[in-house]
Steps between C-alpha positions, in 0.01 A plus 500: 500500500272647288172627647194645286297737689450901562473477864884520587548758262230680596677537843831583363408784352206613687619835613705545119307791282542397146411804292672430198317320215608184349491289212413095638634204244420124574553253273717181399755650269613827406396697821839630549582622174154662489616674826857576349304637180250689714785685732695638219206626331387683798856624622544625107195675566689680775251317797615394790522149481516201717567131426452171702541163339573134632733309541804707519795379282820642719387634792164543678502879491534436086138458411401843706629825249433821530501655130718195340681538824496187743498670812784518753595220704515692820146612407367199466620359787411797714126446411490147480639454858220728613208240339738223662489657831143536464368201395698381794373688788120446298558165477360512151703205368501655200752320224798633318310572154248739736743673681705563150186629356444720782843639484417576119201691559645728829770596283341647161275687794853621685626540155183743376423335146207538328472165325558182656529224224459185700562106396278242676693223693287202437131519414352771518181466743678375843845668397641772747526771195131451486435741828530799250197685451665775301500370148419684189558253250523066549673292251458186479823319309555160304326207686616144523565226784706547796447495845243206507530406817363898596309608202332180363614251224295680232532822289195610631516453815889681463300766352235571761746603765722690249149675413513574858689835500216632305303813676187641447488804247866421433611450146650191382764330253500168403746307256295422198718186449343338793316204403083654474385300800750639690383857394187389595559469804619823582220665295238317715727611840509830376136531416422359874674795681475736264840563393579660159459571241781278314673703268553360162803441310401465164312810384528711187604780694794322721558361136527855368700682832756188579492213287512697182766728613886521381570496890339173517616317242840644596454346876290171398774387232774410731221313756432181519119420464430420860736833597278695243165380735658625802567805380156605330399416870713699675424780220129496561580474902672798486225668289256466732655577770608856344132537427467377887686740596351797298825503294557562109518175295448647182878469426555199679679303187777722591578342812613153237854550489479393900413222444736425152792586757369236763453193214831630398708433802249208612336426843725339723466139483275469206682395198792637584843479315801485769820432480678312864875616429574270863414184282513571130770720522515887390437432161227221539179409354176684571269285698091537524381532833094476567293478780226262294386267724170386356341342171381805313843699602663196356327551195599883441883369627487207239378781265802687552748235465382330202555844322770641665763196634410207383443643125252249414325449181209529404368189336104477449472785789705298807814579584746177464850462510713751620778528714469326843452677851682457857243576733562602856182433691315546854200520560254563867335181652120478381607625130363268188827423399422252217278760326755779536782318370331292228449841358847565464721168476581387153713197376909565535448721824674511825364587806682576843210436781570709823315643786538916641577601862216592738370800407508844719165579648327211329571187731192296324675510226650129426722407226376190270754194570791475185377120508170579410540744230766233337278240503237727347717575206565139425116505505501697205796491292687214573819646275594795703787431720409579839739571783437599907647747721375469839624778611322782462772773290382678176877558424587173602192344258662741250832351537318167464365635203826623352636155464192321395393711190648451157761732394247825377166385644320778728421506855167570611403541907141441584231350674476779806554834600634387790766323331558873245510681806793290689663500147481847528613478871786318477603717184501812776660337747809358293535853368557634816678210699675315179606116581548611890134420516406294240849285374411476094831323419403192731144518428571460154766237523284256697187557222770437275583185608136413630400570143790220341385259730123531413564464134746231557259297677237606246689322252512149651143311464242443768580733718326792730565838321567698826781649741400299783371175361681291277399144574470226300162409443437144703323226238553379130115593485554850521791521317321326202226745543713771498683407220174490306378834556848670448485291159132634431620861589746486255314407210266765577786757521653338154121560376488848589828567350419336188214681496667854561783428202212395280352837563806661463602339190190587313510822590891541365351381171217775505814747566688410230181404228514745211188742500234423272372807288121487523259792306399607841850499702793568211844374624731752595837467294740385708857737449661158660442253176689611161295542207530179347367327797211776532419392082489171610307485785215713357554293138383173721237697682316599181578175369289335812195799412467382134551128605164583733294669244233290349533382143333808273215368239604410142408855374519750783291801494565786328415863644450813372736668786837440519711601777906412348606576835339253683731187509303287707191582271677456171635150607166391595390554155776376335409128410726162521747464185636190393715661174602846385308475247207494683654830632569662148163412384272712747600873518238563729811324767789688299345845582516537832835307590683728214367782627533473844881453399464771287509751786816747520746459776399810736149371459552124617671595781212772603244219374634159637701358719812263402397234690197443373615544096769229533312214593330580183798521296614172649200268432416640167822632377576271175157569370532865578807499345326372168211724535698840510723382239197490294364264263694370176474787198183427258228654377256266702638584795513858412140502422424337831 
């Protein structure tokens, strides 16, 4: 079981000198790929560098590395026995987390590294890490709920023990996406012991030296925006630790493509493409595996998925439509699983709900029940198929999964590290074993046919949607009842499709809608329509201009300037005709038209553009025609 507290610690390593320095992270989410981003800085910078995070995916030993390197099992166990056999014969009853953190710490002192870049287990006050007094920098990561039943139901209580790694005349990091009362209240912590100063982010000068840089922009296009936060973090970190440390920084940007190499091949478990030849075959599908297991991880998951599986559009800034997701999901006892999966679940899903095995080193840690986190998605999208496995099995959920997704649709594991971990596990252990271990071909055949039964029974009304339950349900009165709210769910769902075709439909017709030519924005011309279509479109566009125009005044005004090259001014000016010989008998009209079509060839096409002469050929051609052939031969209209 869990147990906050320094005491047991305290013992454990009592008679341990810890001379390196070390870089302390607490926080809801991101603390490990801070740490990840933090190492490989460091160990590009040629320092010795050590590594402890929690949980461990594979192995315990995993979290502990040594320079990228997780140390080696023998090592571990060499060290960790010796803790074991102490807090034996001590009778410290110290727990597994404490003895694992002492192991971590004896070893980067056997192991002679200068930095020790260290993850907080839960907390950050009472948490075992916490015995360090060695710190030169604290960062505090992304806060958000988790752990109430330790840490308080509220942010800021959450963020008073987190604020507890803090130490006095230590500098500090903070996310500057925490909510402000939660930055608050580390300020006012920090201001109590005297810890600080917090370094700032957003300054003209980082502005100038990183965020202005082409090794930057290089690094930060390729990030998500959450990844991009961790990293400025770890940056900063590792800047103030080389200043710590009396070391050069001045040319720390340099020390970027670390960390572009570490986004690039991804932190294990976090939003991780895999392929799992033992189910899918050699030439499967990619699936997404990520250790989320709360509501703001959710939200940088569903983030991810909107743009990158489900190819969702946009419509009025929210994602909808798409294509659907088969979820494989576990999650630890105490987790808010409605808020953690309403973030994710969308109509047309399907969802596999499983449990993980009990996890090395960490007996407290419970799976949630299968039951509970079905029920929970019927809570909040009644639509998505829903299916148990009892049994815990991440390639047996997978299986599961296999045969309940439509033909295409992706895969994504979440919901716990623990479950990414014995995905990972049982990955290793197939590798090395093959079916003598772990028999695939059966495993898959029963999920096969556990899957046809599920749907079959799915199809036939009133019935339980599960493996184990598939009762009838007793009275007319609930089957009545039922039948009403399945009818009421399905005129919602017709509703929402309407809706989505609607919005689909009108934005076909804004595809394929001719553009207009405006003064400010002129239409491109479009290589795809001939010219007679291109004449005709832009004949009924001027038509609609001149259509708009307000009727001119029985004699329009005459001006001094004339400008024949202005179209749009000369058919302003020129007033409404009812005969030609209206036309004939003011020359102050025939001017400007016969000259303007006076102009030679080469000059026209330097002068004006086609598109805009024909329309005026078009509408006034028959009285052009008369005008240029000039007026009937007599002496009055010679004289004139």
């Amino acid at each position: 079981m869990i147990k906050p507290g320094l005491e047991r610690i305290g013992q454990l390593l009592k008679d341990v000198h810890l001379p390196w320095k070390s870089i302390h992270v607490a926080g809801t989410n991101g603390k490990g790929s801070i740490c990840a981003y933090a190492s490989a800085l460091l160990t590009r910078r040629c320092i010795k560098t050590g590594c402890f995070t929690s949980p461990h995916l594979i192995h315990r030993w995993d979290g502990i590395t040594i320079n990228h390197t997780p140390v080696p099992e023998h090592v571990f166990k060499r060290v960790e026995q010796y803790f074991l056999d102490l807090n034996e014969e001590a009778k410290i009853n110290a727990s597994p987390f404490e003895i694992l953190t002492a192991t971590a710490f004896k070893l980067f002192t056997d192991q002679k590294v200068e930095v020790g870049v260290v993850e907080v287990g839960m907390g950050g006050k009472l948490d075992a890490t916490n015995i360090l007094n060695n710190q030169v920098v604290s960062v505090i990561a992304r806060i958000a709920h988790d752990h109430h039943s330790f840490l308080g139901h509220s942010l800021d209580e959450i963020a008073s023990h987190k604020a507890g790694i803090l130490r006095p005349g230590v500098p500090y990091l903070v996310n500057p996406t925490n909510e402000w009362h939660v930055q608050q209240v580390v300020a006012d912590y920090a201001k109590e012991i005297g810890a600080g100063p917090l370094v700032e982010l957003d300054t003209e000068e980082n502005r100038e030296e990183l965020f202005k840089t082409k090794a930057w922009h290089e690094l930060a296009r390729n990030m998500l925006p959450f990844q991009r936060d961790n990293a400025v973090l770890a940056y900063f970190a590792v800047i103030e630790t080389l200043k710590g440390q009396h070391m050069s920084h001045l040319k720390a940007r340099k020390l970027l493509p670390a960390l572009k190499k570490k986004n690039k091949n991804g932190l294990p478990g976090r939003m991780q493409l895999q392929r799992i030849p033992s189910v899918f075959g050699s030439g499967g599908p990619q699936i997404l595996i990520d250790g989320a297991h709360n509501e703001d991880a959710a939200v940088e998951l569903n983030r991810y998925i909107n743009k990158n599986l489900r190819n969702a559009r946009l419509i009025n800034g929210v994602p909808e439509g798409g294509r659907p997701i088969t979820w494989v999901v576990a999650m630890s006892e105490g987790k808010d699983a409605h808020k953690f999966l309403s973030r994710l679940l969308k109509a047309r899903d399907r969802l596999v709900a499983t449990s993980f095995e009990p996890v090395d080193g960490m007996p407290w840690v419970k799976p949630m029940q299968p039951k509970h986190i079905a029920d929970t998605v019927h809570n909040i999208q009644w639509d998505v198929t829903t299916i148990q496995n009892n049994e815990p099995g991440v390639l047996k959920a997978l299986c599961t999964a296999k045969y309940l997704r439509g033909l295409g649709d992706p895969i994504v594991v979440t919901g716990s590290l623990y479950l990414v971990g014995q995905l990972l596990r049982e990955m290793e252990e197939y590798s090395i074993y093959g079916d003598s271990r772990l028999d695939m071909p059966e495993i898959d055949r029963k999920e096969r046919n556990h899957v046809n039964a599920f749907l079959s029974d799915l199809n036939k009304p009133f019935r339980e949607v599960s493996l184990e339950n598939r009762a009838y349900r007793d009275t007319a009165s609930e089957r009545e009842e039922q039948e009403i709210q399945v009818l009421q769910r399905e005129i919602e769902a017709l509703n929402k499709e309407l809706e989505r075709v609607n919005h689909e439909e009108r934005d076909l017709k804004k595809c394929e809608a001719f553009p207009k030519k405006t003064p400010s924005q002129p239409r491109e011309y479009d290589t795809a329509l001939n010219e007679r279509e291109d004449i005709f479109a832009e004949f009924e566009a001027i038509r609609k201009q001149l259509d708009d125009l307000s009727p001119p005044p029985s004699s329009p005004p005459r001006t001094t300037e004339r400008n024949d090259n202005n179209l749009k001014e000369m058919v302003k000016n020129v007033p409404t005709r009812r005969s030609i010989e209206d036309v004939m008998a003011d020359p102050v009209a025939r001017v400007p038209i016969r000259t303007h079509f006076a102009i030679s060839k080469d000059e026209n096409e330097k002068m004006f553009r086609p598109r805009i002469i024909r329309p005026i050929r078009h509408d006034l051609g028959p009285q052009i025609h008369r005008i240029m052939s000039g007026p009937p031969k007599s002496s009055d209209h010679d004289d004139k």
